[in-house]
C-alpha positions as CSV (number, residue, x, y, z in Angstrom):
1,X,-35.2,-88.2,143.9
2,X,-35.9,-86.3,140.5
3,X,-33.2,-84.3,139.0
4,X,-33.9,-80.8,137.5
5,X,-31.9,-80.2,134.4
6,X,-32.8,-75.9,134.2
7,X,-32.1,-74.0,130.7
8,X,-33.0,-70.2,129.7
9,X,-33.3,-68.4,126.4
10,X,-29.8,-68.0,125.4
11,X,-29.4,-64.1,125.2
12,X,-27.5,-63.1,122.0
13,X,-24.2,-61.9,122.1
14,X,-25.0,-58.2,120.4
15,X,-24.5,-56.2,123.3
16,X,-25.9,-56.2,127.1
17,X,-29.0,-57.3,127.4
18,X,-32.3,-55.0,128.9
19,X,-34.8,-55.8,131.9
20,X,-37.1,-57.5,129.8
21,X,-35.1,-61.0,128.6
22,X,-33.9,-60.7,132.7
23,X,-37.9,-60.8,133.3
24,X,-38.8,-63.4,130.8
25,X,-36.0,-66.1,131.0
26,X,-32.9,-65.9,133.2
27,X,-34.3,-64.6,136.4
28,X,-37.6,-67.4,136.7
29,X,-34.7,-70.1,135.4
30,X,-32.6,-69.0,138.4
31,X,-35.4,-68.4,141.2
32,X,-36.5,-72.0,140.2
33,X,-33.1,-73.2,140.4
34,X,-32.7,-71.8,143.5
35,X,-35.8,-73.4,144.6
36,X,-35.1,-76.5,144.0
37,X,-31.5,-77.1,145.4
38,X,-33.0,-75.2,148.5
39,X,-35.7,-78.5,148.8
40,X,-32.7,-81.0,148.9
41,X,-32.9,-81.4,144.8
42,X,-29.6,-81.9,142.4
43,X,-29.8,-79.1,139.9
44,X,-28.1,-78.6,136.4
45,X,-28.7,-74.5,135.4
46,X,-26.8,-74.4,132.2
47,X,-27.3,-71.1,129.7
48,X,-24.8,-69.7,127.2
49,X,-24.7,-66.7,124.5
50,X,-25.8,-67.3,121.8
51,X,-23.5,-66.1,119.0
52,X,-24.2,-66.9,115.0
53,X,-26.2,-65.4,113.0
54,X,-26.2,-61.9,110.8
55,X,-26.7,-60.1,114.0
56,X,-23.4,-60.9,115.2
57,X,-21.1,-59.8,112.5
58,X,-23.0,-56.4,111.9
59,X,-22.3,-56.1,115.7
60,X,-18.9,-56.7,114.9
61,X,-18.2,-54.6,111.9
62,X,-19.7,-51.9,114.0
63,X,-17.4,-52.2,116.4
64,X,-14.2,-52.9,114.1
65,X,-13.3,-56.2,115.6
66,X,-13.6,-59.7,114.0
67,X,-16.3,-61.4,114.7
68,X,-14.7,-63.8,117.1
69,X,-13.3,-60.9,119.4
70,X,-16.4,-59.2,119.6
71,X,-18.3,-62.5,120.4
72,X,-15.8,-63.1,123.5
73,X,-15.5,-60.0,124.5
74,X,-19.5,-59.8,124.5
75,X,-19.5,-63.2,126.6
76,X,-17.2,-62.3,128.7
77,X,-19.0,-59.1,129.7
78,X,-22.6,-60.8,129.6
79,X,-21.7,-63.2,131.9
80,X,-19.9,-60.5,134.3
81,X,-23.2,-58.9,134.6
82,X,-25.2,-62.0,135.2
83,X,-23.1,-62.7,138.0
84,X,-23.6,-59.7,139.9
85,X,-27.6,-60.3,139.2
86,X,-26.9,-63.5,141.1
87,X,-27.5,-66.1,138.3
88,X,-26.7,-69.1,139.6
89,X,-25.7,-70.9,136.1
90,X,-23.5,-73.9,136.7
91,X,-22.1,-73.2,133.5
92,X,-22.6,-70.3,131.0
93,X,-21.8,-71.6,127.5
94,X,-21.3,-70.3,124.1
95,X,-22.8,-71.5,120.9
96,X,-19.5,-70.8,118.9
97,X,-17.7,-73.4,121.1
98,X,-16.5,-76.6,119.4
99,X,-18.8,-78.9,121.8
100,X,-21.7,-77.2,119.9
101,X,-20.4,-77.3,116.7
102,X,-19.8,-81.0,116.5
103,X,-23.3,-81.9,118.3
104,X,-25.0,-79.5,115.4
105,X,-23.2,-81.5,112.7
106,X,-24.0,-85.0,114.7
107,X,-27.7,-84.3,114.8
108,X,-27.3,-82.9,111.4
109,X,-26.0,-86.0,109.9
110,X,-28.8,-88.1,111.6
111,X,-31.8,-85.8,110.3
112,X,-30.0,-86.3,106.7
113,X,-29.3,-90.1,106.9
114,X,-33.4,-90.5,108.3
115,X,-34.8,-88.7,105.1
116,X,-36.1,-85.8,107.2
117,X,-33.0,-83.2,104.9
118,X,-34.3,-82.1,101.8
119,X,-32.0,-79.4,99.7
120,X,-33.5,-77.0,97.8
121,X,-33.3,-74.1,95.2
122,X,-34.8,-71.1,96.7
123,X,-34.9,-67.4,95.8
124,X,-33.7,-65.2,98.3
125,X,-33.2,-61.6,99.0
126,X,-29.9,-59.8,97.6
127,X,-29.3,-56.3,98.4
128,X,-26.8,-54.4,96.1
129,X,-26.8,-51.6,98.3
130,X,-25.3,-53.8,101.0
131,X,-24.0,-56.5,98.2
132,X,-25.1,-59.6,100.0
133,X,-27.8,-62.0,100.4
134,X,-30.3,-61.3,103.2
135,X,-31.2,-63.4,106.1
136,X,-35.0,-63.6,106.3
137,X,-35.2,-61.5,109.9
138,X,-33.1,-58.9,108.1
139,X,-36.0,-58.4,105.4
140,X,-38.9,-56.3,106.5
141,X,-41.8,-55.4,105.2
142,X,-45.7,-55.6,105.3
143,X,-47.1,-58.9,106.3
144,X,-49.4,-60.2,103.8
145,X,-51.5,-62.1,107.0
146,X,-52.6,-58.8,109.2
147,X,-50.9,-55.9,107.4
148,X,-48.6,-55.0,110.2
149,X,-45.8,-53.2,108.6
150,X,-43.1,-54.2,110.3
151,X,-43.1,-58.1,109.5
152,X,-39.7,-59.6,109.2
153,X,-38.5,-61.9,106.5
154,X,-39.0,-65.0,109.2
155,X,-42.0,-63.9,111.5
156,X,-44.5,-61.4,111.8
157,X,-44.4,-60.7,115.5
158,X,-47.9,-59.0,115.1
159,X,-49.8,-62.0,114.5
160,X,-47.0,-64.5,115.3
161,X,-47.3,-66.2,111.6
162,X,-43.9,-67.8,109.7
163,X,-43.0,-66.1,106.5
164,X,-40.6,-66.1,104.4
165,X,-39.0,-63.1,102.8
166,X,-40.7,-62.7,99.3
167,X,-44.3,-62.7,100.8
168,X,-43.2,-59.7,102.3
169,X,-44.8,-56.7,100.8
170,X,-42.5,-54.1,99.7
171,X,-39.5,-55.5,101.1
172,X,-36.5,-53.4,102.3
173,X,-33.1,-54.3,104.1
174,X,-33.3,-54.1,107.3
175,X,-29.5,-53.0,107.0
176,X,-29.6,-50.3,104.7
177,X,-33.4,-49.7,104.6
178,X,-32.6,-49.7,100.9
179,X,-35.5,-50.9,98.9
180,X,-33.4,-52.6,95.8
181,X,-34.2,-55.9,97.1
182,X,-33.6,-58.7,94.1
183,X,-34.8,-62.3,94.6
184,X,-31.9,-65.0,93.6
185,X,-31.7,-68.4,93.1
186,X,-29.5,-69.9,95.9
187,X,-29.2,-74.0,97.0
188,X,-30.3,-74.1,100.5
189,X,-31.0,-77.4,103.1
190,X,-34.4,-77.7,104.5
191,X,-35.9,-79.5,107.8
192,X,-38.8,-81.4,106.7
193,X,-41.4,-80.1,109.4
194,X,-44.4,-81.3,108.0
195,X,-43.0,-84.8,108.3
196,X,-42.4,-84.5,111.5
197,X,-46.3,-83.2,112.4
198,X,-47.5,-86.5,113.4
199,X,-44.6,-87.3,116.0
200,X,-44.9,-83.8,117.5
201,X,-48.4,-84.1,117.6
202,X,-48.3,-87.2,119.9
203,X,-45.3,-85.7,121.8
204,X,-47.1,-82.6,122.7
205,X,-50.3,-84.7,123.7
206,X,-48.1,-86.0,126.8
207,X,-47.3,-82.5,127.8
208,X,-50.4,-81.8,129.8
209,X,-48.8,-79.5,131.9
210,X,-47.6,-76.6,129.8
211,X,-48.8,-73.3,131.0
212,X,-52.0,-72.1,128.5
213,X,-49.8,-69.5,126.7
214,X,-47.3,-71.9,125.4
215,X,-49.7,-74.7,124.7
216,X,-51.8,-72.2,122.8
217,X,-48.8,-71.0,120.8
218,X,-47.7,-74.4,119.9
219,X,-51.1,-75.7,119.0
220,X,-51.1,-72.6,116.8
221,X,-48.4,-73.4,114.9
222,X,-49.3,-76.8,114.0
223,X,-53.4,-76.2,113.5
224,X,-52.0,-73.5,110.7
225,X,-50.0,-75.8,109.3
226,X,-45.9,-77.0,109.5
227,X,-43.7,-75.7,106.8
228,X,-40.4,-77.0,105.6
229,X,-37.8,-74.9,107.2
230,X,-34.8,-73.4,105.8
231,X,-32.1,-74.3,108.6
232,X,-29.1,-73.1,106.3
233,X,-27.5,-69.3,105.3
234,X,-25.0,-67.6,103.0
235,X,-22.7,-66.3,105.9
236,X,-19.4,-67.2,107.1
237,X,-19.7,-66.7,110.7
238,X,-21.9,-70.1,112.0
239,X,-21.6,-74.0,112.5
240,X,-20.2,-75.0,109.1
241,X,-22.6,-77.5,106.9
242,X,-21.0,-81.3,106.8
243,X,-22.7,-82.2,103.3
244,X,-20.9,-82.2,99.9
245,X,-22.6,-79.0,97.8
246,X,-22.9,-76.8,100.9
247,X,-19.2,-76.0,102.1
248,X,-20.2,-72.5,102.0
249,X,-22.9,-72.5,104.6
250,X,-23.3,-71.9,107.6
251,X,-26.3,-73.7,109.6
252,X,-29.0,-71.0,110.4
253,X,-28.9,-69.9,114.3
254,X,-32.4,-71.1,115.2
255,X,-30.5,-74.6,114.3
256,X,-27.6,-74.8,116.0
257,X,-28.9,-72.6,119.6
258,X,-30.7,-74.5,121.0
259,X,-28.4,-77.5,120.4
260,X,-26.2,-75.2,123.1
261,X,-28.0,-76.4,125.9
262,X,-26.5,-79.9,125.1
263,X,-23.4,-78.6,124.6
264,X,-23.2,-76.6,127.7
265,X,-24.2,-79.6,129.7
266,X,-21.7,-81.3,128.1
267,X,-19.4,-78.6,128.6
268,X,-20.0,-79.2,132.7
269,X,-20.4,-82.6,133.3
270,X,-18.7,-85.6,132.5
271,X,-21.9,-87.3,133.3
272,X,-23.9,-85.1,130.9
273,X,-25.3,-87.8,128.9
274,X,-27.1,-88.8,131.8
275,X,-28.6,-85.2,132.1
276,X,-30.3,-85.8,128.6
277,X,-31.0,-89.4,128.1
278,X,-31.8,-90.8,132.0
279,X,-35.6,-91.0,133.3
280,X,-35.2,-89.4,136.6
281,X,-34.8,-85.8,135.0
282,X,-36.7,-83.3,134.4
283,X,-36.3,-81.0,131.9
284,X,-37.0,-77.0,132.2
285,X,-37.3,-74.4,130.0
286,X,-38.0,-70.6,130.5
287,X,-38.3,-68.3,127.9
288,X,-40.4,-65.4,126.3
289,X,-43.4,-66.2,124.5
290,X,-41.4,-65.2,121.2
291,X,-39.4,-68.1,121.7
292,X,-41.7,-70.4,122.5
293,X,-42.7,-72.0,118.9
294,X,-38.8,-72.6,118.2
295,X,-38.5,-74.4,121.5
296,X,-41.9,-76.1,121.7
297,X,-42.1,-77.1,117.4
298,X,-38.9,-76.8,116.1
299,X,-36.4,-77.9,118.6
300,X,-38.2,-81.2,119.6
301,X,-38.8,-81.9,115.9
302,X,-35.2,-81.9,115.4
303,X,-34.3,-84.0,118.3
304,X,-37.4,-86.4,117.6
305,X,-36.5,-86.7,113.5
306,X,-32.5,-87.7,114.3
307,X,-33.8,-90.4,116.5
308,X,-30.8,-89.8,118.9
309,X,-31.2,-90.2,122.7
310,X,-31.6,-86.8,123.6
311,X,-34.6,-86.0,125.7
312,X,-37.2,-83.5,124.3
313,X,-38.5,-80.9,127.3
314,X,-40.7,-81.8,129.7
315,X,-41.7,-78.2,130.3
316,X,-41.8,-75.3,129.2
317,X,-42.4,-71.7,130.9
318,X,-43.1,-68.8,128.9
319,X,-43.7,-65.5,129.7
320,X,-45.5,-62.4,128.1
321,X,-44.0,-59.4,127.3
322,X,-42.4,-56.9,130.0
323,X,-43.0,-53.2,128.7
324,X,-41.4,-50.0,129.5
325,X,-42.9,-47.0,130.7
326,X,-46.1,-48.0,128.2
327,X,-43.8,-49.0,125.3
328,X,-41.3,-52.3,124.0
329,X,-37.9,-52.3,125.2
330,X,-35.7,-52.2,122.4
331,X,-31.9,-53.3,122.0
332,X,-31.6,-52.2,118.7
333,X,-32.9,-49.1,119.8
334,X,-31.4,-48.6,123.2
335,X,-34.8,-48.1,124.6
336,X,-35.7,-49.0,128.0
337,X,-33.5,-50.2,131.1
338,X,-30.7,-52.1,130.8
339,X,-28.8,-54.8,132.7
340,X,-25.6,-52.7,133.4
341,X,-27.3,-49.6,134.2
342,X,-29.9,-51.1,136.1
343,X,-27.3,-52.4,138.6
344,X,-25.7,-48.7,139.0
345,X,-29.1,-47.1,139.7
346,X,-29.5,-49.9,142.3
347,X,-28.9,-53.5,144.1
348,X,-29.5,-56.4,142.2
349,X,-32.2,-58.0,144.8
350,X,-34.2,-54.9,144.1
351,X,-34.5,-55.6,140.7
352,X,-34.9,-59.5,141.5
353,X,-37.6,-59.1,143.6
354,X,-39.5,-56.1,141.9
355,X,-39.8,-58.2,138.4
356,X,-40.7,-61.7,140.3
357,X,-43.0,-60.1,142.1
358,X,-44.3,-58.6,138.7
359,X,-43.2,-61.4,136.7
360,X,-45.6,-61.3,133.2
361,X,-46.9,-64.4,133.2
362,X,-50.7,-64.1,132.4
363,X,-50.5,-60.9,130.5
364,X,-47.9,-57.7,129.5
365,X,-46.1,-56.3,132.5
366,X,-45.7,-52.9,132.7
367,X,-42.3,-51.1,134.1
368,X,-42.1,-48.0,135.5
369,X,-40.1,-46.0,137.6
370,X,-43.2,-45.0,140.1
371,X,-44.4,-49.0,140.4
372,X,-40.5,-50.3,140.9
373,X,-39.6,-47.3,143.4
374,X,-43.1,-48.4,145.2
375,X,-42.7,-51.7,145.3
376,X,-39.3,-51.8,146.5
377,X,-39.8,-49.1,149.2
378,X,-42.7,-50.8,150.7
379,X,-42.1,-54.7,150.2
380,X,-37.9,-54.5,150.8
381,X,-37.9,-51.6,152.9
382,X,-41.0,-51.4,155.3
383,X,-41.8,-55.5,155.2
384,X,-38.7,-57.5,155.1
385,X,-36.0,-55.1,156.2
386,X,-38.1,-53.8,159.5
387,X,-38.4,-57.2,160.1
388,X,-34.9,-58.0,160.3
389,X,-34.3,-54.7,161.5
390,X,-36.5,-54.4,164.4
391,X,-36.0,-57.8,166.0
392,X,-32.1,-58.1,165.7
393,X,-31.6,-55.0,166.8
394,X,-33.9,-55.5,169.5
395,X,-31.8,-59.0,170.6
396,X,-28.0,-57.3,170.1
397,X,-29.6,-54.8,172.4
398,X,-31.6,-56.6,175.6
399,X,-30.2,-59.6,175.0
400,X,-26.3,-59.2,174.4
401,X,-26.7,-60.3,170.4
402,X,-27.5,-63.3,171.9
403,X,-30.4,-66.0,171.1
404,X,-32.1,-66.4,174.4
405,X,-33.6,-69.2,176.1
406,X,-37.1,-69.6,175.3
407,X,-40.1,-70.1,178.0
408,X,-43.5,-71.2,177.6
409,X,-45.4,-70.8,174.0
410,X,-48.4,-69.2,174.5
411,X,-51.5,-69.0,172.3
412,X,-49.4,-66.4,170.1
413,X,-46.9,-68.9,169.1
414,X,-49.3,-71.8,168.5
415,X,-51.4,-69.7,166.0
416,X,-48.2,-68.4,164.6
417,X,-46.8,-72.1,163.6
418,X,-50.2,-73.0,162.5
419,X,-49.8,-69.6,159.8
420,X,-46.2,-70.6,158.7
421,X,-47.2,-74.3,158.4
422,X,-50.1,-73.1,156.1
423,X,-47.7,-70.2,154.5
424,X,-45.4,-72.8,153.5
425,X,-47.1,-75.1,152.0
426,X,-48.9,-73.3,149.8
427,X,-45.2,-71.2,148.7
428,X,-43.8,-75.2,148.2
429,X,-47.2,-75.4,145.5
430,X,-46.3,-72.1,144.0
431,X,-42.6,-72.6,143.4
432,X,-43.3,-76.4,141.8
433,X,-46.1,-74.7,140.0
434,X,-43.8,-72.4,138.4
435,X,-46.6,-69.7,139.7
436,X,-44.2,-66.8,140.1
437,X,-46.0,-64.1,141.0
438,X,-48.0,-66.3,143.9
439,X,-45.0,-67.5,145.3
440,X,-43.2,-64.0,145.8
441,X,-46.9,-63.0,147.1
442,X,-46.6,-66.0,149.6
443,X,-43.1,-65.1,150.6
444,X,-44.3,-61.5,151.2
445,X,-47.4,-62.6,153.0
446,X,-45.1,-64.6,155.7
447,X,-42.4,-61.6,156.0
448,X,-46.2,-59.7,156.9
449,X,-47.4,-62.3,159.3
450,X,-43.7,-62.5,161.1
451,X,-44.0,-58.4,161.3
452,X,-47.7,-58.9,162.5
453,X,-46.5,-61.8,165.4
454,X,-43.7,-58.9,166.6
455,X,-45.9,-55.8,166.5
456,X,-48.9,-57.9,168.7
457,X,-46.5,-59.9,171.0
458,X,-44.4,-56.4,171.6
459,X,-41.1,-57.8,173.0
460,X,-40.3,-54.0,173.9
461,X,-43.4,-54.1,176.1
462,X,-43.0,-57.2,177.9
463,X,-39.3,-56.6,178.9
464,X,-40.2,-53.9,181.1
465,X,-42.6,-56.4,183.5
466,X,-41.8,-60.2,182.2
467,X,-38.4,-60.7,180.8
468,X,-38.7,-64.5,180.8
469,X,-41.8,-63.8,178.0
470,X,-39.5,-60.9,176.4
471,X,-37.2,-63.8,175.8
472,X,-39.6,-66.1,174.6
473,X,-41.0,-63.6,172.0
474,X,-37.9,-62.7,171.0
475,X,-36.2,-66.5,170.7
476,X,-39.2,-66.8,168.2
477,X,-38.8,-63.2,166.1
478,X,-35.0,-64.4,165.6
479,X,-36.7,-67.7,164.5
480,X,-39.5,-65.8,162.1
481,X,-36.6,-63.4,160.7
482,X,-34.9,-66.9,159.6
483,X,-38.2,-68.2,158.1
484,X,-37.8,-64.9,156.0
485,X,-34.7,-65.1,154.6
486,X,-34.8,-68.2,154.0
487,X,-38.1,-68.1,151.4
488,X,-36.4,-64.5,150.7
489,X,-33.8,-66.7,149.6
490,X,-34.5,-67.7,146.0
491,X,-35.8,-64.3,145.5
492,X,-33.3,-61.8,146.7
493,X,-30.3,-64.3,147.4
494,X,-27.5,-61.1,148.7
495,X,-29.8,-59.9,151.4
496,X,-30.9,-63.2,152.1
497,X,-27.9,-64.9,152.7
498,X,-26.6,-61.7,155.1
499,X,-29.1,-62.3,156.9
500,X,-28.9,-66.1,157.2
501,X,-25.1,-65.3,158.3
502,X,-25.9,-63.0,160.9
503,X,-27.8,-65.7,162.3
504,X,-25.4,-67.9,161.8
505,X,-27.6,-70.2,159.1
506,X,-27.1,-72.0,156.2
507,X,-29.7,-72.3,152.8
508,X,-31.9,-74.5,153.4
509,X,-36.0,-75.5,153.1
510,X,-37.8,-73.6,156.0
511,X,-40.5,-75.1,158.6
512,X,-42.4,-73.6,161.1
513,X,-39.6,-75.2,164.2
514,X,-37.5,-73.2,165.8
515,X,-34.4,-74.0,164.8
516,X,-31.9,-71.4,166.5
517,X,-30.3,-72.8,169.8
518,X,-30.4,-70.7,172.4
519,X,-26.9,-69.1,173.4
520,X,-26.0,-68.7,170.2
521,X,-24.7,-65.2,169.1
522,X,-25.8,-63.4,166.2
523,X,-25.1,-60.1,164.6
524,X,-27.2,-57.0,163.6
525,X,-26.4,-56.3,159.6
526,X,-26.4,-52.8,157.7
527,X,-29.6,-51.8,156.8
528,X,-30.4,-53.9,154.0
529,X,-32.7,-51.3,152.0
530,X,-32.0,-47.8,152.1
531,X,-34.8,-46.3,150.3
532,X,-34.8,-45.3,147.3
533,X,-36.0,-42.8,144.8
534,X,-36.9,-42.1,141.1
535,X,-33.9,-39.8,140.8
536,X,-31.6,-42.7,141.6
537,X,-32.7,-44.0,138.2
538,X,-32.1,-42.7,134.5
539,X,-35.1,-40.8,133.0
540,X,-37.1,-42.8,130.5
């Protein structure tokens, strides 16, 4: 059976991280992870913080720690959070761990000693205001492609294009905003991209599969043209450079990240060279479409050029943008919701299944408070928690909290298995399809169809006349409210698995058989969904 070896975008270590990289990475990586154990698969979830890079010691100096502190301190609390989101990593990693640091140099070494290194005097941006060089990102300007005037030294995120810092026009520190920017010489180590083109071309004509945005983004990139990329920097927080000339660098963070996901495996598993050289994997990525040229270009071309057994993906799912109340979320600018305040204002499985359900897979995603109060309220509250409401209640009740013995299915209950088998398959497509939003449609569709079975087959009715069919109908809602949690689970995992324990249940793939013996006793749990309003959430 095929094993699924799961990574998300590392988030970086600069303080807790809003709804929108829950949206576009961790939460799909974890509902698919989910998924698959859930069908009988092995699973490998592995994630990490990311922690090099400029971003982290201004982070740091802010705060008045060194760098180190802050970064395990930032972990620490990161990962705190995740957990009560229910992300189901196996292990959560760090890029500033020594298993990552020797793997960077490793592959390092093997780019250099394959030709694919090339060092190189460049001119880059010094700011005497802030007396030091400047990464690229922390450059901004105009970009000289589409005149957006917010273009960083590394990207325009406008019209997606590489730069580097001295196209910019009128360039300014990103620090300071001081616009004394100088351009000095500096010896820097390049990745030879363009070398590379021909392998990644080939590589990325076996990956058929790729959702339309990130094929399209990929192809991008290469149809404009690789560049050699600078994958060094003049900072002393980072993977140290193994090569005589460059003791003083640091290797840039788009470099050494995504090399984390090795190390993290590593990390977990004594085995983990199987995880990244064996056939039977296969290898998930989800991310936001940001992330997606690094990933899909940059990342393979490194593996591929050190000609080390390390598998490439196999796919990759990225995701559009999630907006806030008609606007980007912004970390820098604490705009938007974020992951600890989120869980104050509510559960986690609210905010699970609000974004799944909205997940921004074909296009921008708007948040707002009206749609998530909605949404919640009707598809948590009225759907799945009547459901579990009304029929347990109903057995604890009429039927001493226990399961009864069933009589005769009727026409009702043959119709109804025909529905679930249907239901079922088509969520099993959606899940392996990576088709979010279809498959938290599907799973509210059969929490509909289970509500619609109760409502026509009125167990309340029939007890007053034929208890023997009161039992039936009821010995198939306990059966239905199963079916529910157990699609629910994936999705909302804390309300799912109260449920599943009521009943006395473990996690596992549903069918449409009844699978709850008769004589069993259950329980009825709290109301799973109180409902909620706007004003249990902060103003925009």
């Amino acid at each position: 059976m095929t094993r699924f070896l799961i990574t998300s975008a590392l988030p970086y270590v600069n303080g807790v991280k809003h709804l929108g990289n829950l949206a576009g990475s961790l939460l799909p990586a974890d509902i698919h992870a989910r998924f698959r154990r859930q069908t009988g698969h092995e699973v490998l979830f592995v994630c990490g913080t990311d922690e090099h890079g400029t971003p982290a010691e201004l982070a740091a100096r802010a705060a008045g720690l060194p760098v180190a502190l802050y970064c395990a301190r930032q972990h620490t609390l990161q990962a705190q959070i995740y957990r009560r989101f229910g992300l189901s990593f196996d292990h959560f990693s760090r890029t500033s761990g020594a298993a990552n640091r020797a793997l960077t140099q490793e592959i390092f070494r093997a780019l250099d000693a394959a030709g694919f290194i090339e060092p190189r005097t460049v001119r880059q941006a010094w700011s005497p205001t802030d007396g030091r060089f400047l990464p690229d990102r922390y450059v901004v300007g105009t970009c000289p492609h589409c005149g957006s005037p917010g273009a960083r030294g590394d990207q325009c995120e406008a019209c997606t294009r590489l730069l580097d810092s001295d196209e910019l026009i009128a360039p300014r520190s990103a620090i300071s905003s001081a616009a004394d920017i100088e351009f000095r010489e500096t010896r820097h180590l390049f990745l030879k991209l363009p070398a590379l083109e021909g392998r990644l071309r080939d590589w990325l004509a076996t990956r058929r599969d790729w959702p339309p945005l990130v094929r399209s983004i990929a192809r991008k990139w290469l149809d404009e043209g690789l560049r050699e990329r600078c994958i060094t920097r003049d900072l002393e927080w980072g993977v140290p450079v193994p090569k005589a000339g460059f003791g003083d660098k640091v290797f840039y963070v788009w470099f050494d990240a995504p090399i984390g996901y090795i190390a993290a495996t590593q990390e977990a598993r004594a085995d983990w060279r199987d995880w990244w050289q064996a056939g039977d994997v296969q290898y998930l990525q989800f991310l936001a479409k940001d992330n997606v040229p690094f990933h899909a270009i940059s990342f393979p071309a490194t593996l591929l050029g050190s000609g080390l057994p390390y598998r490439p993906v196999d796919t990759i799912k990225g995701f559009n943008w999630l907006t806030y109340e008609g606007g980007k979320f912004s970390t820098s600018g604490r705009r938007g919701l974020f992951t600890d305040t989120a869980l104050e204002a509510c559960p986690a499985d609210c905010w699970r299944w609000w974004l799944a359900a909205n997940a921004p897979e074909t296009s921008d995603t708007d948040f707002t408070v009206e749609r998530f109060v909605e949404g919640v309220n009707k598809d948590l509250g009225d759907v799945f928690g009547n459901l579990v409401n009304r029929c347990l209640s109903f057995a604890a009740a009429r039927f001493d909290a226990t399961v009864p013995e069933p009589g005769e299915r009727g026409p009702l209950e043959r119709q109804l298995a025909a529905d679930l088998d249907a239901h079922l398959v088509r969520l099993r497509a959606h899940h392996e399809a990576l088709s979010f939003r279809k498959a938290a449609d599907e799973t509210r569709a059969i929490w509909k169809r289970a509500n619609a079975y109760l409502s026509e087959a009125a167990p309340w009715t029939a007890i007053r006349t034929d208890r023997a069919r009161a039992a039936t109908v009821v010995h198939t809602g306990l059966n239905l409210v199963r079916t529910a949690a157990l699609v629910a689970w994936p999705f909302i995992p804390f309300a799912a698995e109260e449920v599943l324990d009521c009943l006395g249940e473990p996690v596992a793939w549903p069918t449409s058989a009844d699978a709850l013996p008769a004589g069993r006793k259950i329980r009825v749990p709290p109301v799973l969904f109180p409902k909620i309003s706007a004003a249990c959430l902060p103003p925009a």
